[in-house]
SEVEXDREN-485470 format. One record per residue (C-alpha): x, y, z; residue in one letter. Coordinates in pm, whole numbers, plus 50000, padded with zeros to 5 digits. Layout:
N
XYZa/...
***
This chain:
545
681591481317864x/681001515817711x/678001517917961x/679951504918282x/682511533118212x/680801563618099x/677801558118297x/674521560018120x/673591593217893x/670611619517866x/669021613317511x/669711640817311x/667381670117235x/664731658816956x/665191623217117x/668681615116982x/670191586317157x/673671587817333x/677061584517231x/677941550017147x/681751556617342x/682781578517566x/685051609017355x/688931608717326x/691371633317402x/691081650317073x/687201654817129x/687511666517468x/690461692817360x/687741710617113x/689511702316818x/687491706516497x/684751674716405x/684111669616049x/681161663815912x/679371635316147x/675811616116078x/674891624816445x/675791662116444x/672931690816469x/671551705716142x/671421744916129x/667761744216172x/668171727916532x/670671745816598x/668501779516518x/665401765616704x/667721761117002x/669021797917041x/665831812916981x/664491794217292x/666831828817452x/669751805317469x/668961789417797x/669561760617720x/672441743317413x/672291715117204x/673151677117396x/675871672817207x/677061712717302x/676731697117653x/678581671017656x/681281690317535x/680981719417782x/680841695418111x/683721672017973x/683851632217918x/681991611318159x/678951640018241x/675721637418190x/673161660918003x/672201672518357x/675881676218458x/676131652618678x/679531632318685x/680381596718655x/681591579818994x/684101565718816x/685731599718709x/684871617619001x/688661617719139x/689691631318834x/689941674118752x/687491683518472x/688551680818141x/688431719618101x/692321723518016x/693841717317684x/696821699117783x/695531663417855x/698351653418166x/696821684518356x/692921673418255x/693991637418368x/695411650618734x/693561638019016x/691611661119206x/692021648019544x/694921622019681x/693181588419689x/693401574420020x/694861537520104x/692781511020292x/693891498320605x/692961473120812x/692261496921050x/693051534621181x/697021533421306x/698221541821649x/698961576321712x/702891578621623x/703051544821534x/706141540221243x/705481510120958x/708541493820901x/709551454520716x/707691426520873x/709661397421072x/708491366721019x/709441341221329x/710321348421666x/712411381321789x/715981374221823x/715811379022225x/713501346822243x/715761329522010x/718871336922255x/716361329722516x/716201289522367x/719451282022247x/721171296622597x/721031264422761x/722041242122470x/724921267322426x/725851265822791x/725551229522841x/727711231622483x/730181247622606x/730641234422983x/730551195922847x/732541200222548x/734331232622465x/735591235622769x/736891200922840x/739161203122509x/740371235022598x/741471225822932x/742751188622739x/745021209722553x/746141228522793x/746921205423072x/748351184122747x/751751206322759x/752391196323126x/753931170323320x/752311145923531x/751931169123835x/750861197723620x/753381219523769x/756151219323498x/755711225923135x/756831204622929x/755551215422587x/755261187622333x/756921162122505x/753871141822614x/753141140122212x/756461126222162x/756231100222395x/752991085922217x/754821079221946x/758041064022140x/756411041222358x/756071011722269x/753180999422468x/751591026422293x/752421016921965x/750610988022004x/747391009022113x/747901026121752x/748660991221581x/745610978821719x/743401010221639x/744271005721271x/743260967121266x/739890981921434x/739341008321188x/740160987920872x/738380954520956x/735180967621202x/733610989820998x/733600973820692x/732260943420814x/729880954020994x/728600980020706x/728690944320518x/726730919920701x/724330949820740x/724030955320383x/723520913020387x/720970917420602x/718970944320446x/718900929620125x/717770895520266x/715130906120492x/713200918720194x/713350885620025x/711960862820371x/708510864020531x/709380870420887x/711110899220788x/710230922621074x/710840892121353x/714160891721238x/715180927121195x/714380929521548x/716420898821665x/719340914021487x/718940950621625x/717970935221976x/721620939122097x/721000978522044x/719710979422343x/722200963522567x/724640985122718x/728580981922568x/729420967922895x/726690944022949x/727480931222569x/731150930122682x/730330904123020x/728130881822765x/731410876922512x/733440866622794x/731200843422882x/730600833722539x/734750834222503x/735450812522803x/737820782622748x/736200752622852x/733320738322696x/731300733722951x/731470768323009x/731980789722703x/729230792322414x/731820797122099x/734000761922204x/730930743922317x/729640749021931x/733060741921780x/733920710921988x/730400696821908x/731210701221561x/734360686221579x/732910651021783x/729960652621453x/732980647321180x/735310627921411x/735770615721776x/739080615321984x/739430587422228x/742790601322349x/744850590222667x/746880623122702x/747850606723078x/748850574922915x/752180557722960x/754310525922967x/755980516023295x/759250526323360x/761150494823456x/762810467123259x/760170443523254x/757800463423067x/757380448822697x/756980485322535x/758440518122582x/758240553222473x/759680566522174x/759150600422059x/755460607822132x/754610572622056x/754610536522254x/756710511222090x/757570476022153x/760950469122312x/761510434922116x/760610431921725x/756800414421670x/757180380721430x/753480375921259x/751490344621430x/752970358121756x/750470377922058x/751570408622123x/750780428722476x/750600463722550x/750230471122891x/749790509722991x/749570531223284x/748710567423430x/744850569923298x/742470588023504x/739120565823679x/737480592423515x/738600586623153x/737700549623227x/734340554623386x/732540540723070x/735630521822942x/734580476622858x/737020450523084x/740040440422860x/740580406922758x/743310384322695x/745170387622333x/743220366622109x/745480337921892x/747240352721572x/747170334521282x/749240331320955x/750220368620847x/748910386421170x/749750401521453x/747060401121728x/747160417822057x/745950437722406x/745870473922465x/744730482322822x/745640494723156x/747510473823355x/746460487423740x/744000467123946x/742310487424220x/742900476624561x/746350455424438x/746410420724355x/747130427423995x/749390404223776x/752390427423642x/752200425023226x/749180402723207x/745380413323157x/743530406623481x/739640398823529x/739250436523629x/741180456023495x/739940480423175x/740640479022828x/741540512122597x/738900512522342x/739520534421984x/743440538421973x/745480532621618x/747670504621625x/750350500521385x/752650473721254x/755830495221065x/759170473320920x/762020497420777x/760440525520895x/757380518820689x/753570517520786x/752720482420661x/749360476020809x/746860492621058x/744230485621308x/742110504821604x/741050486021925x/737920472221983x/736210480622294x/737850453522441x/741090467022366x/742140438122131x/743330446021794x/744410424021500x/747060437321196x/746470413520890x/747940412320558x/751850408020683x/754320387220475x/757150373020709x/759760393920877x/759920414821236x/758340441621296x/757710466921544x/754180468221678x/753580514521756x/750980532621918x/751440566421759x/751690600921929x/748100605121808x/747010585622044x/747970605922340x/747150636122248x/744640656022444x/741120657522292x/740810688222157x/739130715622386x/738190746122226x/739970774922060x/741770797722297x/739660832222239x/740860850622502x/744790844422434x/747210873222350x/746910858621957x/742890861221911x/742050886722140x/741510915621896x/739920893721696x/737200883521943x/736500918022061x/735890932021724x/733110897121657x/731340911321930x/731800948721820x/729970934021530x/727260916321722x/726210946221846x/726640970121610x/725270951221275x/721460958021370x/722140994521358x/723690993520982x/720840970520863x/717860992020975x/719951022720815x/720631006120506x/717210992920533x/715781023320515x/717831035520215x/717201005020060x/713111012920046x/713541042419912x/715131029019570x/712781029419284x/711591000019177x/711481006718821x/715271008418801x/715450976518930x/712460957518695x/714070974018434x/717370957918461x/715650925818522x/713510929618159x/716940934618002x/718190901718106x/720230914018443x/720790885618672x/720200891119049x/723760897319123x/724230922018883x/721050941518931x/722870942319316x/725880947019175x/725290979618948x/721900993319093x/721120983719408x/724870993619559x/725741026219313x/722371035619451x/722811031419792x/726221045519823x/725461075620023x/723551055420295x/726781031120321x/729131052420307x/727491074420628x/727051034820802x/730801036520734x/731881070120885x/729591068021214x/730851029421201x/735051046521178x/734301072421450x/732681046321702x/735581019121643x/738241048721749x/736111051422072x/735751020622182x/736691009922523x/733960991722716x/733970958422571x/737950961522518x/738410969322886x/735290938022997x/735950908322751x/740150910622732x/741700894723089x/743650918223247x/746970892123174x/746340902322789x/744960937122808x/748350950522661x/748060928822356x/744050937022327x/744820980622448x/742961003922236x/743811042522249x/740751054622416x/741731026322686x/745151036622705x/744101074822779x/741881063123089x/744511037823209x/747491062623201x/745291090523357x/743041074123639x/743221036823625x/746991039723815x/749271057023590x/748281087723773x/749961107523416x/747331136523350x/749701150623100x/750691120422892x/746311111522936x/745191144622783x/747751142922548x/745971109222429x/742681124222415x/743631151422187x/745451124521957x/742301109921949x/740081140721900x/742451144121610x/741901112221472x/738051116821497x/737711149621365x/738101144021037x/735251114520967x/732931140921144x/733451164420951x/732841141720685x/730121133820809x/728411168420896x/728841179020509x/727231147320399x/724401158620639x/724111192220444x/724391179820101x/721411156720165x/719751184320353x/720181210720054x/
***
């Protein structure tokens, strides 16, 4: 080190070697030495003056030129910016001599003034980019709700201003009270069910080994348009059986667990010589049954086409002791010819109906027809009784649930808001959903945590901020909707099935012709909307930050 920084030294005269370190501030002011091993004995210092003082002692040398010289005088590169230590005051020997210069990449341009660097693009480029987001911005969406609120506080022919008297009559009509009534069933029951079976989804896809086939199924309705989804469901909705997906299911269901061989056309004949008559609902005999006796029950009114598969009827078979036997068919022959009250060779028997025998008003035995339409009641102690088809029997089989009615409308919509909407909330829940760590979870499960409560307390408290956004965005779409409201409800219940966003087009274009009341909607609704985005946007940030 002492070499690197003082550079090397002359030997002494008489061969001395150099200083081992380069002299302090005291040496270098000429401040007294004491005694030293290396200083000159008078005898040197005598032969070197007699020599006519040409030349001093080394160590007289080094003191003369300063720290960091040579015997020759030369000066250390290292020191060679600094003044010679020939002052006593050691700030003015340690000045620099010369201003040390700075390096630069390169020689600056004549004039040319430094100032703080920028990093990214100027801010004329930046205006440059965001003008046409800012334009579109403002000509698709500031502007519009602007000129909403504007045209909001006039009448229908925008001539006369009304103030807030479009407002009031949102809240005093009562067709449109039944837009709001219906927006708050959407809001409460739509978003949280769909936010639910996506969270269903999620969790079971990771469980199955198909699991990508079947996110994909779900989210496939994604990407069908609103209205295309809307034209399926009302299909899918349609009344009849043959016709309509959800009834064809239900019915088919229904004939699995039971069958209905109902004769809703069925009925006795209207004249005095008919043996039964109608009571009620239900076909009854006219003159009290004894048991041993043949009883007939001869009906009319049933469609060829109910009887297309239907056996030929025969004759009441003979009764014995404690029964009542008997004949349920239809009494009609085709082409005439027919015996009134008796069973003919041709004519058809009414296979599967519930035949009763009731004394005092009380059930005491029951039978169904065979496909022959004969039917036997056993078990009967003496006494009349009255032999009764019951209503039951002519009931019409049932035919689906009525989806598109003024009851079940809103309900059917919002199943196929849910159709197509529960794909997006599982792939977003999904996604939240990988991101848990799975130590949490094998950690609960080493304590003894059953499935449902590792769900319960880890898997949901963790995934709260992903459901909760599935919620908002879920909130702000079900206050928008209006394609599948306006494709799937018939235009006979569109009142009972009318959803704001609906309302606002109907009353302004679709033949109210009412501007003024239809902007007036839209900013109710804008209203209504604002506050989940903004709900939304700071969730956004938080995550972001």
């Amino acid at each position: 080190m002492t070499e690197r920084l003082d550079g090397p030294r002359a030997p002494r005269g008489g061969g001395d070697a150099a200083r081992g370190s380069s002299p302090g501030p005291d040496d270098a002011a000429g401040s007294p030495a004491g005694p030293h091993e290396d200083s000159p004995s008078p005898a040197d210092a005598g032969t070197t003056a007699g020599t006519g003082g040409a030349t001093g002692t080394a160590g007289d040398a080094a003191e003369a030129t300063g720290p960091g010289t040579g015997a020759d005088g030369d000066v250390h590169p290292a020191l060679a910016d600094v003044t010679p230590a020939t002052s006593a005051d050691p700030a003015e020997r340690m000045t620099p001599a010369v201003e040390p210069e700075i390096a630069t990449a390169g020689p600056a341009a004549p004039g040319a003034v430094r100032g703080p660097s920028r990093l990214g693009p100027s801010p004329t480029l930046a205006i440059l980019f965001l003008l046409p987001g800012v334009v579109l911005l403002g000509a698709m969406v500031i502007y519009p709700i602007i000129y909403s609120i504007f045209r909001s506080l006039y009448d229908s022919t925008g001539n006369a201003f009304v103030g807030l008297e479009n407002y009031g009559a949102i809240f005093s009509d009562s067709g449109t009270l039944t837009t709001i009534r219906n927006n708050l069933i959407w809001v409460v029951v739509a978003p949280a069910m769909v936010t639910v079976i996506g969270l269903i989804f999620a969790v079971l896809t990771e469980r199955i080994r198909w699991a990508t086939a079947f996110k994909l199924i779900v989210f496939m309705p994604m990407a069908v348009s609103l209205m295309a989804s809307g034209v399926i469901f009302r299909l899918v909705y349609e009344q009849a059986p043959d016709r309509g997906v959800a009834n064809a299911v239900i019915t088919s269901v229904q004939g699995v667990f039971g069958s209905h061989n109902g004769f809703p056309d069925a009925r006795p004949r209207e004249n005095d010589q008919a043996p039964i008559a109608a009571q009620q609902g239900a076909v009854v005999t006219k003159q009290p049954a004894q048991p041993g006796k043949a009883v007939l029950v001869p009906l009319v009114g049933v469609k060829p086409a109910d009887l297309a598969t239907a056996s030929t009827a025969k004759a009441a078979p003979q009764a014995g002791p404690g029964e009542l036997a008997g004949t349920v068919w239809v009494d009609f022959t085709q082409g005439g010819g027919g015996r009134l009250n008796e069973v003919d060779p041709t004519e058809k028997a009414l296979a599967g109906l519930t035949v009763e025998a009731v004394q005092n008003g009380q059930v005491k035995a029951t039978a169904t027809t065979g496909a022959d339409g004969t039917f036997r009641l056993t078990g009967l102690s003496a006494g009349d009784y009255v032999v009764r088809l019951p209503q039951s029997n002519f009931e019409a089989a049932f035919g689906g649930v009525s989806w598109l009615g003024p009851t079940l409308i809103t309900p059917a919509i919002i199943g196929a808001f849910i159709w197509v909407w529960a794909g997006f909330s599982m792939v977003l829940i999904a996604a939240g959903l990988s991101a848990i760590p799975r130590d949490a979870l094998e950690a609960a499960r080493i304590d003894g945590a059953t499935e449902w409560q590792v769900f319960r307390k880890i898997t949901v408290p963790l995934l709260s901020p992903v459901l909760l956004v599935v919620f908002v965005t879920m909130i702000i779409n079900t206050l928008k909707v209006f394609d599948l409201v306006f494709v799937i409800a018939p235009g006979s219940v569109q009142p009972q099935a009318n959803v704001i966003a609906l309302e606002m087009w109907r009353v302004a274009f679709g033949g109210g012709n009412n501007q003024g009341l239809g902007s007036a909607l839209a900013i109710f609704l804008l209203i209504l909307v604002l506050p989940f985005m903004i709900i939304n946007i700071r969730r956004f940030r938080r995550d972001n930050q």
